[in-house]
N, C-alpha and C positions, 0 to 999 in steps of 0.2 A: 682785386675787386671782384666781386662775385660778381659773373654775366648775367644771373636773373635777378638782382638787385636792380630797380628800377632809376632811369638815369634822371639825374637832374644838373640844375648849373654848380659847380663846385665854389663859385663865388656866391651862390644865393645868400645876402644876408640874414639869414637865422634869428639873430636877436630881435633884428627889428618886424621880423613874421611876428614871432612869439608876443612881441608887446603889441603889436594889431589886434592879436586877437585876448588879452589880455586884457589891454585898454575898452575894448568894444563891449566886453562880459561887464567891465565894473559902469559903462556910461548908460546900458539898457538895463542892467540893475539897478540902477542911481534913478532911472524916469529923465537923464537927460538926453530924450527922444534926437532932436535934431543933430548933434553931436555925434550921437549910433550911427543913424544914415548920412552921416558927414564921413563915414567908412570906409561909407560903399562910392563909385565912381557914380556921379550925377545921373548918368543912366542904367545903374546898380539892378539888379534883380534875386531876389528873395524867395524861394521856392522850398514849401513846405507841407508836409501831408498832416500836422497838425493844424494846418488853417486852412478856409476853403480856395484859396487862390492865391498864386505868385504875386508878388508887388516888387514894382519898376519905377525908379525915379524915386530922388531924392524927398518931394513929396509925399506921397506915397511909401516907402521905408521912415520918415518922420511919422504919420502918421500911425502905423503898422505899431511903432516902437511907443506909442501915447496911448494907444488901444491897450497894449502891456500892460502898462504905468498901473492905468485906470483899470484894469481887470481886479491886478493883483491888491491894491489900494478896496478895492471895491469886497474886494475874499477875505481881506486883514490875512494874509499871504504875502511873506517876502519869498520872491523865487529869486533862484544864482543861475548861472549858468558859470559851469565849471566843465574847460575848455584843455581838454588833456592829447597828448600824442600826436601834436603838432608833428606833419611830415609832408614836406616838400616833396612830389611825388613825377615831377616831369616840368619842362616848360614848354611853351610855344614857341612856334617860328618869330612871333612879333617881341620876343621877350616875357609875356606873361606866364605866372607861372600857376602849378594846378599843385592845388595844397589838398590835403586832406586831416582831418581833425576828429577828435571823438567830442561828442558834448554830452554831458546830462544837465537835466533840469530839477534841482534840489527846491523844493518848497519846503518853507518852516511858518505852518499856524501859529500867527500873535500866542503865545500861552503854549505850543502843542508842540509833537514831534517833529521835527524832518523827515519826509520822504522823499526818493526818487519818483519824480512824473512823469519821466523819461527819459533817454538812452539811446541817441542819435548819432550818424554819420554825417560830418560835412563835407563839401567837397564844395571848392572853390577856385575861382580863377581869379588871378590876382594880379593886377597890375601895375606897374614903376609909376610914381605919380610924387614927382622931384627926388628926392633922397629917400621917400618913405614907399609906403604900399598900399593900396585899396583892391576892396573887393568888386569887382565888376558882376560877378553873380557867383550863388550861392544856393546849392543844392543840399537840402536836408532830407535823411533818409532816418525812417527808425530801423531800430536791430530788429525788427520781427518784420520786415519788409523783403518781399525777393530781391534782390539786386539787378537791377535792370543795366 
C-alpha cells in the first residue's frame, strides 16, 4: 500500500456511496426537491459559492432544490449534474466518512447546445443511517477557487 495514499475504511461500501450520489443527480434533475434533501441527514448542510448562503435542514435543502426546479423551468434549461471521481478520502472517529467528488453542471437550451456552467469540488461527510448513507454536509468549491 502506498504510505501517502490516504486512508480510509477498507470495508467502506462503495457501491452504495456511488448510488447516493447517483441517485441524488437524477432526483434534483427530475424537480423531485424533497426526495434530494431526503439525502441529506435532517440537519444536512449545503454550502455553495454559487448561491448567496449555506442551507441547513431538511426544509431548507427542499426548498433550495424547488428554487432549482423553478429557475431551470423558468430558463427552458435542462441542467444535469454529472457526478464523477467518487473517492472515499478518510473517516471519522464516529464512523462518518469524508468523500470527495468532482461535479459539473451541463445545461442544454430547449432547441440549443450543451454547455458546461460549471466544474466543482465536493467534499462531504457522510454518515451510516441504517444499511445506507446520507450526506450530513456538503462543501462545494469551484476549480478556480483557492483551496482553503
Amino acid at each position: 500500500m502506498n504510505p501517502s495514499a490516504p486512508a480510509f475504511p477498507a470495508d467502506a461500501p462503495l457501491a452504495k456511496i456511488h448510488q447516493l450520489y447517483h441517485v441524488q443527480s437524477h432526483l434534483i434533475d427530475g424537480g423531485r426537491a424533497a426526495e434530494w434533501a431526503a439525502t441529506f441527514t435532517a440537519d444536512g448542510t449545503f454550502g455553495s459559492p454559487t448561491y448567496p448562503r449555506p442551507v441547513a435542514g431538511t426544509a431548507a435543502l427542499t426548498a433550495f432544490a424547488e428554487r432549482f426546479a423553478a429557475g431551470c423551468a423558468a430558463e427552458g434549461v435542462v441542467r444535469r449534474h454529472v457526478v464523477t471521481n467518487v473517492a472515499v478520502t478518510g473517516a471519522d472517529d464516529d464512523g462518518a466518512l469524508r468523500v470527495v467528488a468532482y461535479l459539473q453542471i451541463v445545461a442544454t437550451p430547449r432547441g440549443g447546445t450543451p454547455r458546461t456552467e460549471r466544474f466543482t469540488t465536493l467534499t462531504d461527510r457522510l454518515v451510516r443511517d441504517g444499511d445506507g448513507w446520507r450526506i450530513a454536509a456538503r462543501a462545494v468549491r469551484r476549480d478556480d477557487a483557492p483551496e482553503s
